[in-house]
C-alpha positions as CSV (number, residue, x, y, z in Angstrom):
1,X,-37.6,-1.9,4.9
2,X,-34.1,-1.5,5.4
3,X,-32.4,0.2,8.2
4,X,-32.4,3.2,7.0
5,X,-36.3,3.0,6.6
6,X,-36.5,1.5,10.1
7,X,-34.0,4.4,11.4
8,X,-36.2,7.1,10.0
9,X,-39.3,5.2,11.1
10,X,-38.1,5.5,14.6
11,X,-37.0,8.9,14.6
12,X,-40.4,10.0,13.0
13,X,-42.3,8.2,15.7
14,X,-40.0,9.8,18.5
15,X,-40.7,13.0,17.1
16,X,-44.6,12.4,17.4
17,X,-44.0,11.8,21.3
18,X,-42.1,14.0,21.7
19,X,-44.9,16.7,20.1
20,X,-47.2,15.1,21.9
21,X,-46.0,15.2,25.5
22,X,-43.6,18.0,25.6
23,X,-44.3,20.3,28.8
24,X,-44.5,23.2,27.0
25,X,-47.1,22.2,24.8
26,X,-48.8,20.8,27.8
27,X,-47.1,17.1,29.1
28,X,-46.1,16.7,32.4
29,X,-42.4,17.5,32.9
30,X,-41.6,14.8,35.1
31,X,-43.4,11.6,33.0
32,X,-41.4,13.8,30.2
33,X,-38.5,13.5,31.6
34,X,-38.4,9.7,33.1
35,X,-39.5,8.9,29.6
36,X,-36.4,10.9,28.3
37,X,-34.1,8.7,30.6
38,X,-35.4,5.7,30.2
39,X,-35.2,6.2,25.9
40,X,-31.4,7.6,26.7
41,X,-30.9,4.5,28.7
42,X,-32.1,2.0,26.5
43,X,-30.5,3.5,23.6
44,X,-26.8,3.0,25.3
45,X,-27.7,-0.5,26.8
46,X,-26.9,-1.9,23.6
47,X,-23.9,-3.4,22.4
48,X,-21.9,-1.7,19.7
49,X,-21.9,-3.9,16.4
50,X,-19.1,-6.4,16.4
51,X,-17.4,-5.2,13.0
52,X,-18.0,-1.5,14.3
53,X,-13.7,0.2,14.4
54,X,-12.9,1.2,18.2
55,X,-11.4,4.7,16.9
56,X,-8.5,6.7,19.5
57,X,-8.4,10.4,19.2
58,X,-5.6,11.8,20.8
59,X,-6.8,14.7,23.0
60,X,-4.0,18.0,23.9
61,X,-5.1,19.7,26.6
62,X,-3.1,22.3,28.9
63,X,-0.9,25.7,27.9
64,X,1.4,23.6,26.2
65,X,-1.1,22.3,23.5
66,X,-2.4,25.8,23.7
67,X,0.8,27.5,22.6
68,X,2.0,24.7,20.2
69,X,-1.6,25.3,18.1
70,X,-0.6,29.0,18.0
71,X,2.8,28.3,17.1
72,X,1.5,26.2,14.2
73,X,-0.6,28.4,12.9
74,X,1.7,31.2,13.0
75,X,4.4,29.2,10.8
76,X,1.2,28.5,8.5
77,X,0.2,32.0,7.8
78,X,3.8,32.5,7.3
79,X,3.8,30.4,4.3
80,X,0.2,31.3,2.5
81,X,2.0,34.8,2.5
């Protein structure tokens, strides 16, 4: 199987637990909830892949980036007129 296969064999099997011990369909919140964490937890641990690309995205936050988005769409619907 490849990982694909073993991807979607995981996910089906978290699903199952997940209908199996949800609280609202009768699992105890807080062994739900540890079991969440520890899942979340175990998932991150791991390393990323050594080919894997380390991507940047350049974030604009403040009034500045606010007004320079507005200004640039302004000019754009200018020019689909």
């Amino acid at each position: 199987m490849g990982a694909r296969g073993e991807d979607r064999a995981e996910r089906e099997a978290f699903r199952a637990w997940v209908r199996d011990h949800h609280p609202d369909l009768g699992g105890d919140p807080a062994e739900f909830a540890a079991e969440l964490r520890r899942r979340r937890r175990a998932r991150t641990r791991g390393d990323p892949a050594p080919d894997a690309p380390i991507v940047g995205v350049q974030r604009r936050f403040g009034p500045v980036a606010a007004v320079e988005r507005w200004r640039y769409r302004r000019r754009r619907a200018r020019r689909l007129r």
